[in-house]
Backbone as a printed PyTorch tensor [residue, N CA C, xyz], in Angstrom:
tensor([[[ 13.0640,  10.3770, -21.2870],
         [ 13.5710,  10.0820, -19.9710],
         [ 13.8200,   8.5800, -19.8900]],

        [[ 15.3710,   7.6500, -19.4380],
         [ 15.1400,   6.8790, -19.5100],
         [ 14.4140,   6.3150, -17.7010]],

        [[ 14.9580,   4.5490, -18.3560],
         [ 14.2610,   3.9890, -16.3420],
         [ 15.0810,   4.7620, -15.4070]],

        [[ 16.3690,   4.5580, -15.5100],
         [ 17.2670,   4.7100, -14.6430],
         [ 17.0760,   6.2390, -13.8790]],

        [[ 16.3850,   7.5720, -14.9050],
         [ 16.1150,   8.7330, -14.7800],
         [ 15.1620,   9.1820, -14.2470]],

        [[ 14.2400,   7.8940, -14.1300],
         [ 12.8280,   7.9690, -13.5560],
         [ 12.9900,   7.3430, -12.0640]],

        [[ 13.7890,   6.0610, -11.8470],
         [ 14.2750,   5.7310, -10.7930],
         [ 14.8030,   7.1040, -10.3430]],

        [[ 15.6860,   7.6520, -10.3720],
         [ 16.3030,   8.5710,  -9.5030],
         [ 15.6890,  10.0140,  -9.0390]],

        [[ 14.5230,  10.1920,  -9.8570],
         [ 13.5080,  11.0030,  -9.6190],
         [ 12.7950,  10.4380,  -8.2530]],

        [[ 12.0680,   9.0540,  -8.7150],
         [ 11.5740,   8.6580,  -7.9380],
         [ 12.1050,   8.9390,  -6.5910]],

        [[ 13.0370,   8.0250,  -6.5680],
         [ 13.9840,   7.9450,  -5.3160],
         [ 14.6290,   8.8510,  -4.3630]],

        [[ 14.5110,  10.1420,  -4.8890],
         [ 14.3980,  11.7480,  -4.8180],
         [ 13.2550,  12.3200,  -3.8950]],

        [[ 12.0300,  12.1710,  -4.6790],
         [ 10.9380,  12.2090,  -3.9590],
         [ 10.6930,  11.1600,  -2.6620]],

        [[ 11.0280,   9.9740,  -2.5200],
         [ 10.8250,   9.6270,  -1.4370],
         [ 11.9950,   9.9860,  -0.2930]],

        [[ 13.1540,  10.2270,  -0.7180],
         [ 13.8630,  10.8860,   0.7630],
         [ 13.1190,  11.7300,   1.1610]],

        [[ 12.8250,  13.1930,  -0.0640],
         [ 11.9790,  14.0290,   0.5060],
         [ 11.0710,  13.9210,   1.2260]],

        [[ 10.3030,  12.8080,   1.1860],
         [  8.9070,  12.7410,   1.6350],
         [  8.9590,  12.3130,   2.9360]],

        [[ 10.3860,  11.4830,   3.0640],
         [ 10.7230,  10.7780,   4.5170],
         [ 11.4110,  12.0090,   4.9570]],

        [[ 12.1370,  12.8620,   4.7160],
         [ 11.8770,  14.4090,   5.5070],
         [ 11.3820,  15.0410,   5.8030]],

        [[ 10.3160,  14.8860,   5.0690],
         [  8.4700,  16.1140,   5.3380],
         [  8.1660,  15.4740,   6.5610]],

        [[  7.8180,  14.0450,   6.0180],
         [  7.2330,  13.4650,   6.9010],
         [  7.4350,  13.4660,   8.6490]],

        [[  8.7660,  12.9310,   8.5750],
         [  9.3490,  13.0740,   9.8760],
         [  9.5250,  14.5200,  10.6010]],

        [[  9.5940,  15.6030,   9.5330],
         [  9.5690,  17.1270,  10.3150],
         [  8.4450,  17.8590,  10.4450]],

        [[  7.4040,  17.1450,   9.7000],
         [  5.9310,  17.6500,  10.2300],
         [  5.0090,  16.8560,  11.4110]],

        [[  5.5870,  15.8820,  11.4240],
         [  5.2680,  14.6820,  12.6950],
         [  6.1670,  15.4580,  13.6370]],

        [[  7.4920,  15.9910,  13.7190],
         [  7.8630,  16.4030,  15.1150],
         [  7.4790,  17.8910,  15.3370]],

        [[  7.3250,  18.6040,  14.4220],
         [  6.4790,  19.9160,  14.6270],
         [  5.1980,  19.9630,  14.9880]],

        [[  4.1500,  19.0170,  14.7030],
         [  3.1080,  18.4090,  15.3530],
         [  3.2080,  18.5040,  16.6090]],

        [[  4.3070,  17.6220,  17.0270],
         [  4.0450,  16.9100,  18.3410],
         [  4.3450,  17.8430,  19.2630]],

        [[  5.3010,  19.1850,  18.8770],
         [  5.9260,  19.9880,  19.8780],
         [  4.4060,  21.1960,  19.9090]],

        [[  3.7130,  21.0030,  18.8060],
         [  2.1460,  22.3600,  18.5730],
         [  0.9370,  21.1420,  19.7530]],

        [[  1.1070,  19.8280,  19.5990],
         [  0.5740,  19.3540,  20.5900],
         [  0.7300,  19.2030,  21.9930]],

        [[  1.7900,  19.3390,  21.9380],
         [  2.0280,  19.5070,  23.6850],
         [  2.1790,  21.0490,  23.6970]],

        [[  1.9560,  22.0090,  23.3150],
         [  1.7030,  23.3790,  23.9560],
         [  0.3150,  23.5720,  23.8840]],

        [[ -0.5790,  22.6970,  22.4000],
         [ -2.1240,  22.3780,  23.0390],
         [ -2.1210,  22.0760,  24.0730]],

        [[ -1.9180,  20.9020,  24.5810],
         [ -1.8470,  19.9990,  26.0750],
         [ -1.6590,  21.1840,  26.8660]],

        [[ -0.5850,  21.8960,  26.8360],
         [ -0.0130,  22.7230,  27.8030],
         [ -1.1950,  23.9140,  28.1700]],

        [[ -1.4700,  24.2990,  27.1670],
         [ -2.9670,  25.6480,  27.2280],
         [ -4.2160,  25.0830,  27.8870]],

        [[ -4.5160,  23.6560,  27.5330],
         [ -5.4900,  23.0830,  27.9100],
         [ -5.7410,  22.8720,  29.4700]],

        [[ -4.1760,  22.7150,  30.0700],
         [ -3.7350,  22.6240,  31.1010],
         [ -4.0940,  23.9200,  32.3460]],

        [[ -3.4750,  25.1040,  31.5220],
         [ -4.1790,  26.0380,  32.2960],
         [ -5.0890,  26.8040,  31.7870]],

        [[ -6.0200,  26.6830,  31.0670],
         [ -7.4580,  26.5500,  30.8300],
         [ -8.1210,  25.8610,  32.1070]],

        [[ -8.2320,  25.1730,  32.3900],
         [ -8.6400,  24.1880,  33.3460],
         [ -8.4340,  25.1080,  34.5600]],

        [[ -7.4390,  25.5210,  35.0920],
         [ -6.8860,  25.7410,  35.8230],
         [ -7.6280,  27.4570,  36.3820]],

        [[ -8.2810,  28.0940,  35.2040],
         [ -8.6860,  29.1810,  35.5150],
         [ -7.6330,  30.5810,  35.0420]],

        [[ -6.8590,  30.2250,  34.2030],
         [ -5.6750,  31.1710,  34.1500],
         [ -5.9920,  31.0690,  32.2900]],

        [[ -5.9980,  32.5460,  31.7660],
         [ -5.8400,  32.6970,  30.2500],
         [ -5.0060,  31.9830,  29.8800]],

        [[ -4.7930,  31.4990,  28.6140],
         [ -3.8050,  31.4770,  27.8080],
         [ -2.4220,  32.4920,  26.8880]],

        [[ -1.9340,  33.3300,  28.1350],
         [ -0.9690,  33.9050,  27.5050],
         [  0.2600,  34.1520,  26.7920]],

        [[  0.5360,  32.8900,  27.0390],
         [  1.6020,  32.7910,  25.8870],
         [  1.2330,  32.7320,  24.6290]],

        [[  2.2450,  33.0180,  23.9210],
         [  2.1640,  32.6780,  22.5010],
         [  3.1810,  31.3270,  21.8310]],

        [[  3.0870,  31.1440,  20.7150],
         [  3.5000,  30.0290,  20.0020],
         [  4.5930,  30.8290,  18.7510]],

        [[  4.7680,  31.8180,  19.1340],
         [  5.4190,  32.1610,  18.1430],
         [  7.2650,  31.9020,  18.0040]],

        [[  7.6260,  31.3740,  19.6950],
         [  8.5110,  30.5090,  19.4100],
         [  8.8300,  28.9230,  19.0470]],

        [[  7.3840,  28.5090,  18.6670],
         [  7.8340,  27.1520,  18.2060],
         [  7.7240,  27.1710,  16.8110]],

        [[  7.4600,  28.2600,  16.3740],
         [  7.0320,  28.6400,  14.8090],
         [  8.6190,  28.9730,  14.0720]],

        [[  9.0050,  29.7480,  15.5060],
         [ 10.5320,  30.0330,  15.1400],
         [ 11.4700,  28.9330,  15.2180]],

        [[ 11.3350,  27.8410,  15.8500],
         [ 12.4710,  26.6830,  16.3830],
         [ 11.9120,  25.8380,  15.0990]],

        [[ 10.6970,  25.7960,  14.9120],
         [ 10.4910,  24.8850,  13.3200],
         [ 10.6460,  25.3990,  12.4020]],

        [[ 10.8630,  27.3470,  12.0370],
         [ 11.5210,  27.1920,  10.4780],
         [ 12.8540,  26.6880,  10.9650]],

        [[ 13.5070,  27.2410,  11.7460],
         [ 15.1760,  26.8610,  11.8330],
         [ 15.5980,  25.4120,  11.4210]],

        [[ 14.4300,  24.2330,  12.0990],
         [ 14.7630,  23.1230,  12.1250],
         [ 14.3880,  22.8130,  10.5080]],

        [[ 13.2430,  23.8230,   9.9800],
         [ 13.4350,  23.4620,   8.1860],
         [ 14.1820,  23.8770,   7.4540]],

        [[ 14.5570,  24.9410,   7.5030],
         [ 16.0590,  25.6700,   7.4080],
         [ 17.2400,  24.2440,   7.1000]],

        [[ 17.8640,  24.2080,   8.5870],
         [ 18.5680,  23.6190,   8.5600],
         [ 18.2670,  22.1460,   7.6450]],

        [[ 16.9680,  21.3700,   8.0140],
         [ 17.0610,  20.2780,   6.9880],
         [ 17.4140,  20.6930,   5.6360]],

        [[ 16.1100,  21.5180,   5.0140],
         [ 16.9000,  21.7500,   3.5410],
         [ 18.2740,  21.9320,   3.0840]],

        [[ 19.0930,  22.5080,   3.7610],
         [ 20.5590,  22.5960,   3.6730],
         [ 20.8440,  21.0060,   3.3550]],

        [[ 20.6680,  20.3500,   4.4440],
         [ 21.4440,  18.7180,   4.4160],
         [ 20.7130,  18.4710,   3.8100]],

        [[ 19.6480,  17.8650,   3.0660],
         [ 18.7260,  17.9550,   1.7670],
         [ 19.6300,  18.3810,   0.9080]],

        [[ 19.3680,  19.0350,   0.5300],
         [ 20.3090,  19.6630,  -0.6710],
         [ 21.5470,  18.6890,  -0.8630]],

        [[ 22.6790,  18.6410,   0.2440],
         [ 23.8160,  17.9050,   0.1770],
         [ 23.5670,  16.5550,  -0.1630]],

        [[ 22.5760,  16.3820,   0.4980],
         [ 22.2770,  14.7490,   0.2110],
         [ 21.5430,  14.5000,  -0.8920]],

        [[ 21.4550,  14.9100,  -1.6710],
         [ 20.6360,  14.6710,  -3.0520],
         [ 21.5950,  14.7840,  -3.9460]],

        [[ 22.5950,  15.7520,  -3.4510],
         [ 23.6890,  15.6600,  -4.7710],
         [ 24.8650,  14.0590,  -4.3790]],

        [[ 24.9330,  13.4340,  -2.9950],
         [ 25.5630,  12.7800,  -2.8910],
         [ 25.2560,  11.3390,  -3.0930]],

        [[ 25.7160,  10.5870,  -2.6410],
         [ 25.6100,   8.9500,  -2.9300],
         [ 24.3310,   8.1700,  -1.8810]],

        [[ 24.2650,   7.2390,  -2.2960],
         [ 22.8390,   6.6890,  -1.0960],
         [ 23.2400,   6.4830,   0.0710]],

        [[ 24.4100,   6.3190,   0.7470],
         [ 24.5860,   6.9380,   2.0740],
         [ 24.4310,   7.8040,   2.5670]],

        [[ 24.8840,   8.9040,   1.3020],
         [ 24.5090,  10.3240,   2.1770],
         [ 23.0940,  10.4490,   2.4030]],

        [[ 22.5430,  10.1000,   1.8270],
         [ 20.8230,  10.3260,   2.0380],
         [ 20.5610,   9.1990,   3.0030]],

        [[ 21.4110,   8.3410,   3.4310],
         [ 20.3500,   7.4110,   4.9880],
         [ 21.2060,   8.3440,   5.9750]],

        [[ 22.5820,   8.6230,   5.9440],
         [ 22.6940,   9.5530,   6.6660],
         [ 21.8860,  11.0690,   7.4320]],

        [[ 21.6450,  11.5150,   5.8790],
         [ 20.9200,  13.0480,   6.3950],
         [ 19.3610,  12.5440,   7.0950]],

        [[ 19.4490,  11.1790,   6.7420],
         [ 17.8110,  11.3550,   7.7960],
         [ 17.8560,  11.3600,   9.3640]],

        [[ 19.4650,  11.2320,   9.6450],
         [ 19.6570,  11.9250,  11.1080],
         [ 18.6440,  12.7380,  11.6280]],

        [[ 18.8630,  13.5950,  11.2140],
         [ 18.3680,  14.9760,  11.4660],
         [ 16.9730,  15.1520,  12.1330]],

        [[ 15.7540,  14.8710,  10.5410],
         [ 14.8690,  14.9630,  10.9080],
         [ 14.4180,  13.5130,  11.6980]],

        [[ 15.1870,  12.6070,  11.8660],
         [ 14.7480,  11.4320,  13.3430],
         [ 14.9260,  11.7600,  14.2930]],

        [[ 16.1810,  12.5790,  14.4790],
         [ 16.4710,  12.8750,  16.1490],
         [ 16.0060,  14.0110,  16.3330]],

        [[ 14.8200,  14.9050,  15.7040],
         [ 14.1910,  15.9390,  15.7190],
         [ 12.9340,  15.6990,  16.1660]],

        [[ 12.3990,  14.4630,  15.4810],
         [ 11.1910,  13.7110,  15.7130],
         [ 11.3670,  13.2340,  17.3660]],

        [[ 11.9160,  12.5720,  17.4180],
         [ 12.2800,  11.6050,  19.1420],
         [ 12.7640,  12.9770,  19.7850]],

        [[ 13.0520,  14.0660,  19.4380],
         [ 13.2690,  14.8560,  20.4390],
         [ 11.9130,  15.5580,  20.9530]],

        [[ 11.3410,  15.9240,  19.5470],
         [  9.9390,  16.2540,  20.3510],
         [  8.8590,  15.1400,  20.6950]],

        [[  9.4310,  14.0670,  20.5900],
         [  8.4870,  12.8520,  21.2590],
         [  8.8560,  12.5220,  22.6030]],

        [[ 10.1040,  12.6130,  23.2010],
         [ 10.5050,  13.2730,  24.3960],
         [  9.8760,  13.9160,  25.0440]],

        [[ 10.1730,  15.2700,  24.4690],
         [  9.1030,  16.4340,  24.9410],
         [  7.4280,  16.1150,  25.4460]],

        [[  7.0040,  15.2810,  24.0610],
         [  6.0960,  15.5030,  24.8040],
         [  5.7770,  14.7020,  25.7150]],

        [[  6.3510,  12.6740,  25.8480],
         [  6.2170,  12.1510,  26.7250],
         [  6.5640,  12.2710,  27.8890]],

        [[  7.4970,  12.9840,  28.2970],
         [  8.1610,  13.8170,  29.2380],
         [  7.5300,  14.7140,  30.1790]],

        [[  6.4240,  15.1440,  29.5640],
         [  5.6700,  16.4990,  30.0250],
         [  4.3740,  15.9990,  30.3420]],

        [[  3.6090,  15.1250,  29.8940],
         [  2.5950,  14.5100,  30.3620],
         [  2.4380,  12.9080,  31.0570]],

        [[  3.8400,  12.7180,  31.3410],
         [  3.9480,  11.9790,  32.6630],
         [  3.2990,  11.3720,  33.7540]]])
């Protein structure tokens, strides 16, 4: 393997990691504010009946969809990869929204 092959490995793994990263920090934050939210009416005297099984569903979609642009962006040039980190940023700030939004 030469440097140049090991560089691009490297460099591979860290987009990835700045995708994990950022889509498990905003999947976090959206499983923390429906904590917050249960905790809320807990308090309140009322079960917890909802379920979470739609944020389980809105975060594969949102991994779904990253891997796709992942994919594209690994085969493309180093723009495309500061580009595709769109995604999982405005995924992140959307559920950081959410949750600053909601506990107001």
């Amino acid at each position: 393997m030469t440097i140049s092959a090991a560089h691009a490995i490297r460099s591979n793994f860290n987009y990835i990691g700045a995708h994990a990263s950022l889509l498990l920090s905003g999947i976090g934050l959206l499983f923390l504010q429906q904590y917050i939210w249960f905790l809320n009416i807990a308090k309140q005297g009322y079960g917890p009946y909802q379920t979470t099984s739609y944020l389980t569903g809105v975060s594969a979609v949102v991994v779904i969809v990253d891997l796709v642009i992942l994919r594209w962006a690994l085969k493309g040039s180093r723009d495309d990869r500061y580009v595709s980190l769109l995604w999982p940023a405005l995924f992140f700030a959307a559920a950081l929204s959410v949750l600053v939004a909601n506990n107001v």
